[in-house]
C-alpha angles and dihedrals in degrees: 000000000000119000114265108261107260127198112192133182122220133201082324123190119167132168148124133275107294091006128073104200100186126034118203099335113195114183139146134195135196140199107240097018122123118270108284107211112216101202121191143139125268100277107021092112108269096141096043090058092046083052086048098047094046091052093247089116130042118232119225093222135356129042138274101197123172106204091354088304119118111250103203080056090057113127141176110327095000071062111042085049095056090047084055096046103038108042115204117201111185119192079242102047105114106078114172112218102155112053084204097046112123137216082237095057094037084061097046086052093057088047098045082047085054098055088052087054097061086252107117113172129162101222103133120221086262088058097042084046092049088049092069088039098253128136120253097236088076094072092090098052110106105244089244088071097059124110109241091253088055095046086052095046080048089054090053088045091052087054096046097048090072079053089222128204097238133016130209120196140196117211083307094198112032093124094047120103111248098253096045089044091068095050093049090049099051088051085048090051100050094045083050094052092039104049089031102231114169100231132195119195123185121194146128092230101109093194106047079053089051095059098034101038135058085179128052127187115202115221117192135141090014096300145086091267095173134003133190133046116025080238100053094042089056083048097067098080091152081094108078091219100048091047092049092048075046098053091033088060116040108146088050094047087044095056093066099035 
């Protein structure tokens, strides 16, 4: 049996001209290893590290490798291969280029872009649709239609539709209505577990951490200040940003205390 696909982060620091954003970054991530939550404030450089990890952005010093191979050298079908097999979702993901694109065609292009990946699978729109706990009617509405928290469930679909080996991302339901947003997270868990798809999901949402991830990784002042349990991670208040997200959402830390 082959290895699971790894991507690692090395020594990372990351930033823009005049700002380092992120200071000595060490993470790893597994296929078929439980969801890994990465927990920070607005602002602490989440975003900036998912754009580091996919090969969007370029880091100052350390490594991002997928396998052992470079991601920001990846070219052409070494490419192609890594964007099939570790799936990215921004909060900003569903541009809408094409008035008259459908949810149907988004999803036959992930799936087109799949197959050129080397990842053939046989799940039909309806399935990738069910998955994120969506109907399949909607699958003739024109994306423009959707609701934002729609078009946000669609995004996770069209990951899930190359059925990667990992998964990254960025505060995934941000646009979906609280109760919704548990059912959507309990169907996500499950196709996660099921299909086994590391996953990495960064947010400042405690309590969408809480019900997703065993394992929770702190990021503040531009470093991994805590990791483990969602609880021992809020415990180390020693840290100033973990104490503020502590103090800024009480009701949330206290659910679970």
């Amino acid at each position: 049996m082959p290895a699971p696909t790894s991507l690692t982060a090395s020594a990372l620091h990351a930033g823009y001209p005049g700002e380092e954003v992120l200071r000595g970054i060490d993470l790893e991530l597994r296929g078929g290893e439980p969801p890994l939550g990465l927990l920070g404030a607005s602002g602490a450089g989440k975003t900036t590290l998912l754009a580091t990890l996919s090969g969007e952005h370029r880091p100052t010093h350390g490594r991002v490798t997928w396998d052992g191979r470079e991601v920001a050298k990846l070219r052409g079908k070494e490419r192609r291969r890594f964007r099939a097999a570790v799936r990215f979702v921004s909060q900003y993901a569903m541009t809408i280029a094409d008035p008259r694109e459908t949810v149907r065609s988004r999803l036959e292009l992930a799936a087109k872009e799949a197959r050129k990946g080397g990842r053939t699978h046989a799940v039909s729109p309806a399935e990738m649709l069910a998955a994120v706990g969506l109907p399949e009617h909607l699958l003739a509405r024109t994306m423009r239609t959707l609701s934002g928290g729609e078009t946000q469930r669609v995004a996770l679909a069209t990951a899930l539709a190359t059925r990667p080996e990992i998964l990254v991302l960025d505060e995934p339901l941000t646009a979906v209505d609280p109760t919704t947003r548990t059912q959507v997270a309990a169907t996500l868990a499950a196709t996660i577990e099921r299909l086994g798809i590391g996953t990495l999901i960064a947010s400042h949402d405690v309590d969408l951490l809480r019900r997703l991830c065993p394992r929770i990784a702190f990021l503040g002042d531009g470093r991994l200040l805590a990791d483990g349990t969602l609880d021992e991670v809020l415990a180390r208040t020693e840290h100033a940003p973990i104490r503020d997200l502590a103090e800024a959402n009480p009701v949330a830390v206290q659910r679970f205390r």
